[in-house]
N, C-alpha and C positions, 0 to 999 in steps of 0.2 A: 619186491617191487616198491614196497613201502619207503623202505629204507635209500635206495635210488633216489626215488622222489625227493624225501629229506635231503639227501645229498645236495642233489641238484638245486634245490631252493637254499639250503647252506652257500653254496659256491655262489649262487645270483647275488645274493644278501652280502656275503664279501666283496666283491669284486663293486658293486653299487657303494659302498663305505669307502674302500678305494678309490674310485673315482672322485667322491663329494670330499674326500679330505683332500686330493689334488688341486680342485677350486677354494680350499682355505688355507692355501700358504702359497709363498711364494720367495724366490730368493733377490736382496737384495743386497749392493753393494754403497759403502761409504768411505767416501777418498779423505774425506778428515773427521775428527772426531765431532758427535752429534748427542747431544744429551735428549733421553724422552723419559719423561715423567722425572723419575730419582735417580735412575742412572746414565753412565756416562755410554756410550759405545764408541770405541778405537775405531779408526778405520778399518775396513775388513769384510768379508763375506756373510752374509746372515742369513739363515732362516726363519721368513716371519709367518706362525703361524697362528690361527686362533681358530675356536671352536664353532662359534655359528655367528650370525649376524647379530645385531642387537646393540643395544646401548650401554650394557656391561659387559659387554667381552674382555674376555684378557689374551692380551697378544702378547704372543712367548716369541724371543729373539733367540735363537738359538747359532753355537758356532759347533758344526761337526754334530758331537751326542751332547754335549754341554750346554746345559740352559744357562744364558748370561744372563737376559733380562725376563718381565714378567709384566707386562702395564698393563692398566686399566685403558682401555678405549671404546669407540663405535662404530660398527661396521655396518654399511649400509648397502645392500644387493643392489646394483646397479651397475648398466655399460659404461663404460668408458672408452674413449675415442684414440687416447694415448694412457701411458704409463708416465704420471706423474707424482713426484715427491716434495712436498712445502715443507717449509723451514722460514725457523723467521733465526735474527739475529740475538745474541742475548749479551752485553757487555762482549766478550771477545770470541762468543762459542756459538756455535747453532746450535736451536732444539728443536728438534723434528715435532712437525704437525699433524703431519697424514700423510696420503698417500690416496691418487687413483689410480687405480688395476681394470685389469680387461674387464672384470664383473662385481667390482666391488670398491667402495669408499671407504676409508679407514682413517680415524680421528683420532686423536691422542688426546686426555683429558692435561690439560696444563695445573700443577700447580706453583701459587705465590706463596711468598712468605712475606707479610708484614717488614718493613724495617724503620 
């Protein structure tokens, strides 16, 4: 009976880890190329995922099984009305800002360089 028990509390404890990494990612798409943090991202399908809310998260871009990128950003638990993506313009490229999702804000730390 013992061992059932365990079972059964093993299978709860998966399936709840399941669920809560379904609310930290989500797939999105880009029709031109979008620079965030240091790297570039081609147009294409992505998965953006990251590990918990916070101010140092790091959001892994991923295509397929392939991690392309890995940035530093902020994520903030909160609804959202629509699914929206900012971008600002830089010389001739976009670099992505953030993003709202159904339950969560997502920043991207920018950086400058000097010139």
């Amino acid at each position: 009976m013992k061992k059932l028990s365990l079972a059964i509390a093993a299978l709860l404890i998966l399936q709840v880890a399941v669920y809560a990494a379904s609310d930290a990612s989500v797939t999105v798409k880009f029709d031109e190329s979008v620079t965030v943090a240091t790297y570039t991202l081609a147009p294409g399908t992505y998965k953006m995922s990251w590990s918990q809310p916070g101010p140092d998260t790091k959001v892994t871009f991923t295509q397929g099984k392939k991690s392309v990128a890995v940035v530093p950003g902020t994520v903030v638990s909160k609804k959202n009305p629509d699914f929206m993506m900012y971008t600002a313009t830089a010389g001739s490229g976009k670099v992505l800002q953030g993003f709202d999702l159904k339950n969560a804000s997502l920043s991207f730390t920018t950086t400058t360089s000097a010139k």
